[in-house]
Each structure stands twice: as C-alpha cells, then as structure tokens.
C-alpha positions in Angstrom: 205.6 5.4 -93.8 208.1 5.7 -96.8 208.3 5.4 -100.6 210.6 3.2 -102.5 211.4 2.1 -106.6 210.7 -1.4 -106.9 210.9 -2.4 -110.8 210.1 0.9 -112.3 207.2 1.3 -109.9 206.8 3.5 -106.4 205.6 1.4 -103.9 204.3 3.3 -100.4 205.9 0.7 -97.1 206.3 0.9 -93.6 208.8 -1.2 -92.0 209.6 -1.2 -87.8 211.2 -3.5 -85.9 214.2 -5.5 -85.5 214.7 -9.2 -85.1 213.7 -12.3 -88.0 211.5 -10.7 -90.8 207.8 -11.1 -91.2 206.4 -10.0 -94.3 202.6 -8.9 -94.7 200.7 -9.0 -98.0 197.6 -7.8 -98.1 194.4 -9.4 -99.6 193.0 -8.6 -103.3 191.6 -4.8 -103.3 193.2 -4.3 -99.9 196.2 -2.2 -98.6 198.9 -2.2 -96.4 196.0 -1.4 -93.8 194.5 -4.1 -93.7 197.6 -5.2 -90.7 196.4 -2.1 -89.0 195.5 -5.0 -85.7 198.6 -6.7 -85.2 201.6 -4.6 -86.8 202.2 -3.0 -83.7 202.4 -6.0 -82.0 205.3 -8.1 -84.5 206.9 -4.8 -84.9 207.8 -5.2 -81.1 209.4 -8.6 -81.8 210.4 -8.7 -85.5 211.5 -6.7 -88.2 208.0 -6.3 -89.7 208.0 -4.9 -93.5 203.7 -4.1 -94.9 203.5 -2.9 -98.1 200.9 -1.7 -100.5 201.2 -3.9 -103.8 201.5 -3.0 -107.2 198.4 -1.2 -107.9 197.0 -1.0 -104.7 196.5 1.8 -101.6 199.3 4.8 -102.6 201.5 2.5 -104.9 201.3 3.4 -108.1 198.7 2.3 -110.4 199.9 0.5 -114.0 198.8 -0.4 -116.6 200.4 -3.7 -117.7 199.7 -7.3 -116.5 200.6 -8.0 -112.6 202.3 -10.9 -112.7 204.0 -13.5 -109.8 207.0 -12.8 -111.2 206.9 -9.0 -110.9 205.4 -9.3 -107.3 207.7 -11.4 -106.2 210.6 -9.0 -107.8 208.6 -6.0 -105.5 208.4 -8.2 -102.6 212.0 -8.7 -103.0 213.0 -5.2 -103.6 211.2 -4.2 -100.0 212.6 -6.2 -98.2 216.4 -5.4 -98.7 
C-alpha cells in the first residue's frame, strides 16, 4: 500500500490492476478494509484504486470540517 498528498492531507491507498477504473469508498468509521472480500477479485479485471478517506484508517486525521467538496478533490487526487 502507498501514501500520497491529496489537498494538504496524506492519504494511505492501494491501487492494482489495469483495465476501466473502479473506485471503492468505504462506509462512515470504516477503512480501506472494509474491500478486503472482493479487491482481489476487480483488481484482476480493472484498475481498482481503495483508499482510506480523510480522517479515516492511516490517512491523516484533521481537524476542519470534511466536506463533499474536499472529498471529492481527494477522490480526484487518487485517482490520477
């Protein structure tokens, strides 16, 4: 698993696979585990990117309001 900057923040990824792109976001309080069942499985037929959000699992934690806008901008940032 890797570590990226995604607006000012380190967000902890994994991304396998190569084909379309799926992205997986985890429920409220969960992490990037939470795919743990079927990432191996679209990794073998898409480029299949899980992340932990904003404050969740080993991103890091902040202290400001979490909103669409800046998940979507994180979202974005991963999947280049």
């Amino acid at each position: 698993m890797s570590w990226m900057e995604a607006n000012g923040i380190s967000i902890h990824f994994e991304l396998a696979g190569e084909g379309p792109s799926v992205v997986l976001l985890h429920e409220m309080g969960g992490t990037l585990a939470s795919w743990d069942g079927i990432f191996p499985a679209l990794s073998a037929q898409f480029r299949t990117l899980r992340y932990d959000q904003r404050g969740s699992g080993l991103s890091e934690k902040v202290r400001q309001a979490i909103t669409t806008e800046l998940l979507v901008g994180d979202s974005r940032r991963c999947c280049r």
